[in-house]
C-alpha positions as CSV (number, residue, x, y, z in Angstrom):
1,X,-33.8,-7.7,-58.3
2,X,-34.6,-11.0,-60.0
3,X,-38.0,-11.0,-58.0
4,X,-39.4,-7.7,-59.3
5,X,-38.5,-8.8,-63.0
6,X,-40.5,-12.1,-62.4
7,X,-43.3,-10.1,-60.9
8,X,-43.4,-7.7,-63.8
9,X,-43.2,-10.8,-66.0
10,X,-46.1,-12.4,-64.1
11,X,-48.1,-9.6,-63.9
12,X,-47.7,-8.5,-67.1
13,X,-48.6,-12.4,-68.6
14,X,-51.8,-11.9,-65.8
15,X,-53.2,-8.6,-67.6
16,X,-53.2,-10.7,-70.9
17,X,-50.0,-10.5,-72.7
18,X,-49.1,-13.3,-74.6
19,X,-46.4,-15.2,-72.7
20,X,-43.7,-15.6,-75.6
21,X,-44.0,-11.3,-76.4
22,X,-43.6,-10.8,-72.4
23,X,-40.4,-12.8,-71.8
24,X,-39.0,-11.8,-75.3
25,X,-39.8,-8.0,-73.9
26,X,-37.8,-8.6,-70.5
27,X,-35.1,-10.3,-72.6
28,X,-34.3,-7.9,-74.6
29,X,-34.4,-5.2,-71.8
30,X,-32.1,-7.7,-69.9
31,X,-29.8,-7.6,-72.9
32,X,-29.6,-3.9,-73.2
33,X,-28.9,-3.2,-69.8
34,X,-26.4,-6.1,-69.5
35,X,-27.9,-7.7,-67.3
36,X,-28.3,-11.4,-68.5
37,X,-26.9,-13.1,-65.6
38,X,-29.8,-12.9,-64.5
39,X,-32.1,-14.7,-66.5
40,X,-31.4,-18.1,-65.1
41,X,-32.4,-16.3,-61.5
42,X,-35.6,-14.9,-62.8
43,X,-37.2,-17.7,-64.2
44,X,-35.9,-19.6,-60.5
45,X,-38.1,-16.9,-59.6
46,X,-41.4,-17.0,-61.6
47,X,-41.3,-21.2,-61.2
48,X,-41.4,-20.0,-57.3
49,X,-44.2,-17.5,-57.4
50,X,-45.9,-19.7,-60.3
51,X,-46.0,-22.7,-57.4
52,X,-47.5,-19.8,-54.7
53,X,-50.1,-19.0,-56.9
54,X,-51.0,-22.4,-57.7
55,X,-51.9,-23.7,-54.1
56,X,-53.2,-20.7,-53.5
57,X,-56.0,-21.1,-56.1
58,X,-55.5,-24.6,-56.2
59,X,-57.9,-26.8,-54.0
60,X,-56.3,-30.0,-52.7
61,X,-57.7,-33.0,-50.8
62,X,-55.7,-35.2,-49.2
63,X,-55.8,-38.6,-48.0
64,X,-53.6,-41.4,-46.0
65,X,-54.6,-44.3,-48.7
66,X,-56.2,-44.2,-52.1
67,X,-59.4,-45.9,-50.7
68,X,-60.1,-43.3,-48.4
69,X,-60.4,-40.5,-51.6
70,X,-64.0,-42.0,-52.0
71,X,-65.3,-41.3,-48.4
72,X,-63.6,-37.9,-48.1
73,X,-64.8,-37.1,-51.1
74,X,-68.4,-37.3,-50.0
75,X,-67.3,-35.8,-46.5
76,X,-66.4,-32.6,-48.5
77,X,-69.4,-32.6,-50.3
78,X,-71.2,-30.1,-48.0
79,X,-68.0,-27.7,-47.4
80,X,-67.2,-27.2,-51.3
81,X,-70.2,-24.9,-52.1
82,X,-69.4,-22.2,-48.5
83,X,-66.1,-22.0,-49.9
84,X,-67.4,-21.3,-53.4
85,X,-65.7,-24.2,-55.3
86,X,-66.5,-26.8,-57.6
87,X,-66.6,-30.8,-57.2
88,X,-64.0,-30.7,-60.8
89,X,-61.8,-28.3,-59.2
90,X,-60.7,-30.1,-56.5
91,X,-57.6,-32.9,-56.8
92,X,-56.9,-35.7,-54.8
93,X,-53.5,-36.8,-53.6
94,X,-52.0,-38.8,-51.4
95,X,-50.2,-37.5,-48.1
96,X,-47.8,-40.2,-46.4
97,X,-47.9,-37.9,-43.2
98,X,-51.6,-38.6,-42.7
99,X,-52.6,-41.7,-40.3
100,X,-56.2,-41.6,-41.8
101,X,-59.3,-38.9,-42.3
102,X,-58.8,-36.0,-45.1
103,X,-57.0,-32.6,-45.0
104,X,-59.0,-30.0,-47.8
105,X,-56.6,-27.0,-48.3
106,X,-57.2,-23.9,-51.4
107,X,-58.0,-21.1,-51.5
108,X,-56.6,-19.7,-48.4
109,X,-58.7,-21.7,-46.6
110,X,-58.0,-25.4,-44.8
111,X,-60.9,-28.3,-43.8
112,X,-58.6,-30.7,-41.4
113,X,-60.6,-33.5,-40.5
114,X,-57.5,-36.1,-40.5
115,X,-56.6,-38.6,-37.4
116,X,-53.2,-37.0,-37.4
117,X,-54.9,-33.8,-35.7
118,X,-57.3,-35.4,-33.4
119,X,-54.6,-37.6,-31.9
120,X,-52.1,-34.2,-32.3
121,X,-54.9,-32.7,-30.6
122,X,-55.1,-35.4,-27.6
123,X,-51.6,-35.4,-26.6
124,X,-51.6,-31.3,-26.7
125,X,-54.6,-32.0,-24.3
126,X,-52.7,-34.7,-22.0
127,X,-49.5,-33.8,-22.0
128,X,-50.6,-29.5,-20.1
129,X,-52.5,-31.4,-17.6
């Protein structure tokens, strides 16, 4: 139940409602039907599908070590404009998991060019022989 209120909220918010009218709307509809116990699980809700919808138009790049942004950076260069994105949209973090190369993930999409899956790739290679 707290899921289809936070989709209603969203979508309502999405079609150009202003934020504060929305959620004072499902408040008050909350309120009448005695059901504010459930506020607190709604907005645990919306922060979820707000984070789903983020990566999901979000376009990350990430690399093992700050120094290796500037490389990948240019690596990417020729990938950004087939999956329709800009050079500004894209942000750089750093992933602890990666050994070295770049990982560029948005958009449903996903550019792995890291160490992590060559050497991943390697051992899946050796180890079925």
């Amino acid at each position: 139940m707290p899921d289809s209120y936070a989709k209603a909220l969203w979508v309502t918010i999405q079609r150009g409602a202003k934020s504060k009218e929305a959620v004072e709307s499902i408040r008050q509809i909350l309120e009448r039907d005695g059901r504010m116990a459930l506020l607190p699980r709604i907005v645990r809700s919306l922060q979820r599908h707000a984070a789903r919808e983020g990566r999901r138009e979000g376009v990350v790049l990430s690399v093992a070590r700050q120094e290796d942004a500037r490389r990948a950076r240019s690596e990417i260069g020729g990938l950004l404009p087939e999956m329709g994105i800009r050079k500004d949209e894209v942000t750089t973090q750093i992933d602890e998991h990666l050994i070295g190369g770049w990982r560029l993930e948005g958009r449903d999409r996903l550019a792995d060019a890291s160490y992590k899956k060559y050497l991943l790739d390697m051992y899946n290679a050796a180890t079925k022989s």
